[in-house]
C-alpha positions in Angstrom: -34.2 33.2 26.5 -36.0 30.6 24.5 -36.5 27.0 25.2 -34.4 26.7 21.1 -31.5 28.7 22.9 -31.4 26.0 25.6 -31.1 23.3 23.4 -27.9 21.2 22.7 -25.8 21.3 19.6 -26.1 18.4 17.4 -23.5 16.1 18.1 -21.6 15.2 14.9 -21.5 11.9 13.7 -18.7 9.8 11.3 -21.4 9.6 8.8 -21.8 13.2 8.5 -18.0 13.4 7.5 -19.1 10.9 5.1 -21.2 13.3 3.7 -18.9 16.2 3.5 -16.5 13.8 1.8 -19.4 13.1 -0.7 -20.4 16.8 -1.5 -16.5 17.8 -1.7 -15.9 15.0 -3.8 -17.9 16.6 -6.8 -15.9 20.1 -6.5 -12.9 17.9 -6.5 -13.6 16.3 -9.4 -14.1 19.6 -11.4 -10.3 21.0 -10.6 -8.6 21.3 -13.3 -4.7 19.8 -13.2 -3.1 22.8 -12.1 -5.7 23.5 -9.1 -4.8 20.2 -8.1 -1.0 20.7 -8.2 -1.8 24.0 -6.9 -3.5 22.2 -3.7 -0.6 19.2 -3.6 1.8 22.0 -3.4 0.3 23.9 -0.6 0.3 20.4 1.2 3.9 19.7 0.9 4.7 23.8 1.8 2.5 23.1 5.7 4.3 19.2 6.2 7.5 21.1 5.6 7.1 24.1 7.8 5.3 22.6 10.7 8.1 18.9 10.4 8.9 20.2 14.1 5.4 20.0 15.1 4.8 16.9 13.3 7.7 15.0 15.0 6.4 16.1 18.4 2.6 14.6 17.8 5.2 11.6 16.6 7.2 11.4 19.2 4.1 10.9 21.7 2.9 7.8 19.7 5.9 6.4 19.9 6.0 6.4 23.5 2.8 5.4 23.7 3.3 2.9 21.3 6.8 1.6 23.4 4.7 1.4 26.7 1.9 -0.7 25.3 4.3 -2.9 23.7 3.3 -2.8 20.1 6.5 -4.5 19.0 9.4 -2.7 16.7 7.9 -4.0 14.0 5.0 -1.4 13.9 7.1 1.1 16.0 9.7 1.2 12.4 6.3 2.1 10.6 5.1 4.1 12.6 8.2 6.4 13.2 8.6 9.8 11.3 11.9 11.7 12.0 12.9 15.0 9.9 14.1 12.7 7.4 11.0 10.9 6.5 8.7 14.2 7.0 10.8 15.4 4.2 10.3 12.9 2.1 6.6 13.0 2.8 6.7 16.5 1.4 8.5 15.1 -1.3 6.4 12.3 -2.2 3.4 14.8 -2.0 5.2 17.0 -5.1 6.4 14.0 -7.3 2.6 12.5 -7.4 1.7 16.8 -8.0 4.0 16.3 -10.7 2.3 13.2 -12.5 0.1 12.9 -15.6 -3.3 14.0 -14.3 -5.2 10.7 -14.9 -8.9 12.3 -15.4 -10.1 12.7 -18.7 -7.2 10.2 -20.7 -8.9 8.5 -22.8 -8.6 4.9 -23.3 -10.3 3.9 -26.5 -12.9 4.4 -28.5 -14.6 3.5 -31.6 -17.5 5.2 -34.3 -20.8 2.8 -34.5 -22.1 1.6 -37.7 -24.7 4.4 -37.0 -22.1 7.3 -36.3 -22.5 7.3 -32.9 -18.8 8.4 -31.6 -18.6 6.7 -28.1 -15.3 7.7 -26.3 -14.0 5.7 -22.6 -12.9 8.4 -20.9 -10.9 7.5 -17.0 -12.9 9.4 -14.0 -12.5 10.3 -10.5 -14.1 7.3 -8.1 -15.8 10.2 -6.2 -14.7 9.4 -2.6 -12.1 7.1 -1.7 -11.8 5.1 1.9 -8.7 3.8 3.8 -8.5 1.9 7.2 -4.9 1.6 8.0 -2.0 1.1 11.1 0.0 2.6 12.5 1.3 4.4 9.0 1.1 8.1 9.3 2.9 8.0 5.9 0.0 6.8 4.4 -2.2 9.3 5.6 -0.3 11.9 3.3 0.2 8.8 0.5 -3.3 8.4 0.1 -4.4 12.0 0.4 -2.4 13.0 -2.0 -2.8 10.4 -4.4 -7.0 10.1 -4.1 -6.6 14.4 -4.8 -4.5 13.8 -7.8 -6.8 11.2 -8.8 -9.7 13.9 -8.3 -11.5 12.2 -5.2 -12.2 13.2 -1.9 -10.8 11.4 0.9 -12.0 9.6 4.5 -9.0 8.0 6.5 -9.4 6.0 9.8 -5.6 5.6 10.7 -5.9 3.8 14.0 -5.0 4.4 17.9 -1.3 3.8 17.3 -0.7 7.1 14.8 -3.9 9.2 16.6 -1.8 12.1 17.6 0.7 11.8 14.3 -2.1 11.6 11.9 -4.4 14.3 13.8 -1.5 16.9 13.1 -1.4 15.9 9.3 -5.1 15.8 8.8 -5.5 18.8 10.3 -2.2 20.8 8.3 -3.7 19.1 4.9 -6.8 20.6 5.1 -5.7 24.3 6.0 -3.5 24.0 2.9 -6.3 22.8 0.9 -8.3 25.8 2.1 -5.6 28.7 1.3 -5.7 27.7 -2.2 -9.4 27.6 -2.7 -10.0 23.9 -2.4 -12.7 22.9 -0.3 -11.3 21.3 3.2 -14.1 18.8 3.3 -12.1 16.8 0.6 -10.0 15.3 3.7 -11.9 13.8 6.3 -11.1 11.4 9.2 -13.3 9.7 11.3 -10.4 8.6 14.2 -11.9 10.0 16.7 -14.8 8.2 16.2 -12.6 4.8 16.9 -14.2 1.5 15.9 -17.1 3.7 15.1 -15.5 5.5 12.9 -14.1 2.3 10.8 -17.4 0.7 10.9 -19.3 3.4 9.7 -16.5 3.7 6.5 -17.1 -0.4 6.0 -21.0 0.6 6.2 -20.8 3.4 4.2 -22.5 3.1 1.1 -23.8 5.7 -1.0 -21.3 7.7 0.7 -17.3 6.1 -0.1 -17.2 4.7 -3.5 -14.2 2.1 -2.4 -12.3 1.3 0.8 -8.9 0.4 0.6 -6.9 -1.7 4.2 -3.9 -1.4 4.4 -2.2 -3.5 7.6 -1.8 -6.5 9.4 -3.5 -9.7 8.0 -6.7 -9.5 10.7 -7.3 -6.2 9.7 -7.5 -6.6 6.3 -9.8 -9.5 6.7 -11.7 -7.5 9.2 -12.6 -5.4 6.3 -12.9 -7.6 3.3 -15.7 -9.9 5.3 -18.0 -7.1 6.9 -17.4 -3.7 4.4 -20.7 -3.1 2.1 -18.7 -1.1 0.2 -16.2 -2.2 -2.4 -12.7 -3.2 -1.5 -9.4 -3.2 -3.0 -7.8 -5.8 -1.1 -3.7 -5.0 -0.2 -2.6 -8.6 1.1 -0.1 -9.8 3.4 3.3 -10.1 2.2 4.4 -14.0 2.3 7.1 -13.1 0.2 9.8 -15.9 -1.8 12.8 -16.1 -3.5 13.9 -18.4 -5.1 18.0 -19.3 -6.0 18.4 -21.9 -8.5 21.7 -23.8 -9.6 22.9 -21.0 -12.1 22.4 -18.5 -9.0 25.7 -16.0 -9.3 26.6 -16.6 -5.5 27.3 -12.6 -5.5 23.6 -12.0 -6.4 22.4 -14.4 -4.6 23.6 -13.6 -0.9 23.3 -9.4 -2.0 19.5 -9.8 -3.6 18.7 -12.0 -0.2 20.1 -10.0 1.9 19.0 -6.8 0.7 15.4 -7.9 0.6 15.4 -9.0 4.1 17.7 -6.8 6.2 17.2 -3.0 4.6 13.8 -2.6 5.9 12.4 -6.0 7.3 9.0 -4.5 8.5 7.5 -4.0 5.5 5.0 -5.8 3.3 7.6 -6.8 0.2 10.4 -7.7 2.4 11.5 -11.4 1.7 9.8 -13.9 4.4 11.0 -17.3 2.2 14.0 -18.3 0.3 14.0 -21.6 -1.4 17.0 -23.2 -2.7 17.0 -25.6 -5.1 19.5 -28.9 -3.7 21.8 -28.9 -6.3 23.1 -25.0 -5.4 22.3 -25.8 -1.5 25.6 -26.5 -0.8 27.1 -23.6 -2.6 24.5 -20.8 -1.7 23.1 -21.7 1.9 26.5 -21.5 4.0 27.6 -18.3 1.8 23.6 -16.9 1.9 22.8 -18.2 5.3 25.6 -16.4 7.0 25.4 -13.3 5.5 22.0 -13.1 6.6 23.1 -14.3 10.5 26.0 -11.3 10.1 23.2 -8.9 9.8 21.7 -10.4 13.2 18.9 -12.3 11.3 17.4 -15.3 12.8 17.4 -18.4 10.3 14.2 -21.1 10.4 15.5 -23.8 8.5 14.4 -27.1 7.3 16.8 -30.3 8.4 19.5 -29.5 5.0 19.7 -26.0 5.7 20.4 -26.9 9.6 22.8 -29.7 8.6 24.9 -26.7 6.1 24.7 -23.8 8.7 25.2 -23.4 12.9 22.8 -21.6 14.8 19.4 -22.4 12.7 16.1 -22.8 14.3 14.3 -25.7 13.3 11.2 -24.7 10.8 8.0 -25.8 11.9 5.1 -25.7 9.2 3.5 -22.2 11.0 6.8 -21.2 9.5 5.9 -21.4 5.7 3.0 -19.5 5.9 4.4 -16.7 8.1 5.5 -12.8 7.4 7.5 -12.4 10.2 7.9 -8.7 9.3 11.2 -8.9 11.3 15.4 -9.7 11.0 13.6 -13.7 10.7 13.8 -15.7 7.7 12.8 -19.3 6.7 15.2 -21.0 4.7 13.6 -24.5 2.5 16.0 -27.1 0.2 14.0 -28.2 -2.6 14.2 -30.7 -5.2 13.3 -29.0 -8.3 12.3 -25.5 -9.7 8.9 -27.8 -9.8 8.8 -27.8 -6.2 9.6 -24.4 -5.5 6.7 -23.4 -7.7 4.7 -25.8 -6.1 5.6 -24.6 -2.2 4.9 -20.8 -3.7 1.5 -22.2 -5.0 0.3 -23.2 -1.2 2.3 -20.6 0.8 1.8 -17.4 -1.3 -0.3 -14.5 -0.4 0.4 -13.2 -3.7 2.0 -10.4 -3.4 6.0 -10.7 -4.6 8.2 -13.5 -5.4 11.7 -13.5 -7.0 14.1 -15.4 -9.2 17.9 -15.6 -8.7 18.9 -17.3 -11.8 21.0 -17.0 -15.0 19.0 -19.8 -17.3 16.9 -17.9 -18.8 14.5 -21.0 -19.6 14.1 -20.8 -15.9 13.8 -17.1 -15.4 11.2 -17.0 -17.8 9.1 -20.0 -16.9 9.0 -18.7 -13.2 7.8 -15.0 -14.6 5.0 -16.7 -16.6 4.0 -19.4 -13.8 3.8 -17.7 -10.7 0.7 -15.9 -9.8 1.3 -13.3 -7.8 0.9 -9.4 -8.0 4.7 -8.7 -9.2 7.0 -11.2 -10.1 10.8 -10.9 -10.7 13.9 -12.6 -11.8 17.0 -11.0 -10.4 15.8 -8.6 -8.6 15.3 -7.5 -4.9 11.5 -7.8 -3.9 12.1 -4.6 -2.1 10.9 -2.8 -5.2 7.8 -3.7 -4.9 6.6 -0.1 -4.7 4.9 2.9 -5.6 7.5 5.4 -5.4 10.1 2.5 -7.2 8.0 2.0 -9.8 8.0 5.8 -10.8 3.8 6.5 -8.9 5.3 9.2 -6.4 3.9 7.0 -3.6 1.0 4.5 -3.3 -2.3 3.7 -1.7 -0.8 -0.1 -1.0 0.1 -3.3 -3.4 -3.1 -4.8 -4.4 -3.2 -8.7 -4.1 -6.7 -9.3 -5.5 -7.4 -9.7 -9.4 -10.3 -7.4 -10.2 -9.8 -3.7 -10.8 -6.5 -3.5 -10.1 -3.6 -5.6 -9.0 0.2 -4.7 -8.2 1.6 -0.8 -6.5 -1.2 1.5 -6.7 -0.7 4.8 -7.4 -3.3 7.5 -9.2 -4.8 5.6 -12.0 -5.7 2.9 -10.0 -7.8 5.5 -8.0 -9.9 6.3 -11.2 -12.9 4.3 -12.5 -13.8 4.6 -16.3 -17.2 5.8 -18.3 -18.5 5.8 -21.5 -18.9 9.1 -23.8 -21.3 9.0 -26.5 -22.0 11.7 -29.3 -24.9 11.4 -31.4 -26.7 13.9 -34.6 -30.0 12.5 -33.4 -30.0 8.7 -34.0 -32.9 6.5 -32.6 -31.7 2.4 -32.0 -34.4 0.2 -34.2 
């Protein structure tokens, strides 16, 4: 025996997944469409026949989750029962089923000297998310960055370890039975914060790194990643009910927005009623919301129109309770409600209840946030609504892309140029 035969193997490190990633990520980019439906599909096939096993590694977060109290808030997200592992496998074949992105072309023109130059869209090359508690996501953005042509690293945090282990680990067999090389789908959880620092420090490795969670952790990553972000914001999310406000649209649109899925991102946080509807709308809207066995934070009209409100502090304003709470504010004007939305925003979705269409359209063109609506529940706010199959998370920043994300927005662009042999002068 040799002193070589002795020696220890070499401990794996997150950045050597970050490598993998990296070499996969140009074997990715070269499938054609139907390799990458071909590999989608297998995906969707494993999530379906192993939902048993899947609901197990589930179920063992979840009671992890229950004893270290993370609050039902993240327990909601974090849940998958049969139903949502079917529509995981689901959402895996309607983003199979989407335009491939790569290639498109999205102009072009002819130089004066004949030059033909071409902008053609292009995988990013390998795509980074850091995320919570979300085990959906691990899937979303799998799929979607595969679609897109791109290789993927996910760090999916302590709360989903044994959920997103299972998934990780039944994507990549079904990318290998199909010819596709498993190193497109890393993770580096098992690294912990190792793992998520070395994606924020990995340059030269993950062309951009996507957060997706609570407000910390998003700024975590914006402030201390040397590699690009695509910042998905906090939901402070308003609507607004005016004087021409149908009372039936009103108290349903509210309602809706709040109560069918309060832990989520584009679930209403605000609602702002202008004072000459106050006393039609907040009694009607107000208890609708308190039948569903949500908890109103209201401002001194509100409290004087409706029992059993808690009396709205400032914090309120600027809080997403992701929760059965609400804030409630009387306003003079559609100038003021504008004007709280201006300072309280994170910019993600506001909404309209209003039949003036003056007003409907002056609050679409004023507010500045990533989807604005008039008459509408901000509970669309979505990749799968908006017809994406899923999405990687709504992007509140400006530059690159803002809004649901789904596979174009995982793409970067270049330039094609064809020549005969021209020489600049």
């Amino acid at each position: 025996m040799t002193s070589s035969d002795l020696a220890p193997a070499p401990v794996e490190t997150a950045q050597d997944r970050l490598a993998r990633a990296k070499e996969a990520s140009r074997e990715v980019a070269r499938l054609t469409s139907g390799q990458k439906e071909q590999a989608l599909e297998a995906i969707a096939r494993a999530i379906e026949a192993d939902a048993e096993r899947i609901i197990a590694a589930n179920e063992r977060d979840i009671r992890r989750g229950r004893e270290g109290g993370i609050g039902d808030a993240l327990i909601d997200r974090l849940r998958l029962d049969e139903k949502r592992v079917a529509s995981l496998a689901s959402a895996v074949r309607e983003v199979a089923a989407l335009p491939d992105p790569i290639g498109q072309v999205l102009g072009g023109h002819r130089m004066p000297n004949g030059v033909a130059l071409e902008q053609v869209r292009v995988p990013f090359g390998v795509v980074g998310a850091i995320y919570e508690a979300r085990p959906n996501v691990t899937v979303d953005i799998a799929a979607l960055a595969l679609r897109a042509g791109n290789a993927v690293v996910l760090r999916g945090g302590s709360a989903a370890k044994e959920s997103n282990t299972v998934l990780v680990e039944l994507m990549r067999e079904a990318l290998a039975s199909v010819g596709v090389d498993r190193e497109a789908i890393q993770t580096v959880d098992d690294f912990g914060r190792d793992g998520a620092r070395a994606l924020m420090h990995g340059r030269g490795f993950v062309d951009v790194l996507v957060p997706r969670g609570s407000a910390a952790l998003i700024e975590t990553v914006v402030t201390e990643s040397t590699v690009p972000v695509i910042e998905t914001g906090a939901g402070v999310v308003h609507i607004v009910l005016d004087e021409s406000a149908p009372l039936d649209w009103a108290r349903d649109i509210v309602v809706n927005a709040k109560v069918q899925r309060p832990s989520v991102c584009n679930a209403v946080e605000t609602v702002l009623v202008l004072r000459q509807a106050a006393p039609l709308l907040v009694p009607v809207v107000a208890g609708a919301l308190q039948s569903e066995g949500v908890a109103i934070h209201g401002d001194d009209m509100v409290a004087g129109l409706v029992t059993g409100v808690i009396p709205a502090t400032e914090e309120d304003w600027s809080t997403e309770y992701l929760s059965l709470d609400i804030s409630m504010k009387v306003v003079d004007t559609l100038d003021d409600a504008l004007a709280h939305i201006r300072r309280y925003s994170t910019g993600h979705t506001e909404s309209i209840i209003t039949t003036d269409s003056r007003n409907a359209e002056r609050f679409l063109a004023e507010v500045d946030s990533a989807v604005v609506m008039a008459n509408a529940s901000t509970r669309f706010t979505d990749g799968a609504e908006f017809g994406f199959g899923a999405e990687v998370g709504i992007s509140t920043q400006k530059l690159h892309t803002r809004g649901p994300m789904g596979v174009s927005e995982l793409t970067s662009t270049k330039w094609l140029a064809r020549g005969s042999g021209q020489t600049r002068g």
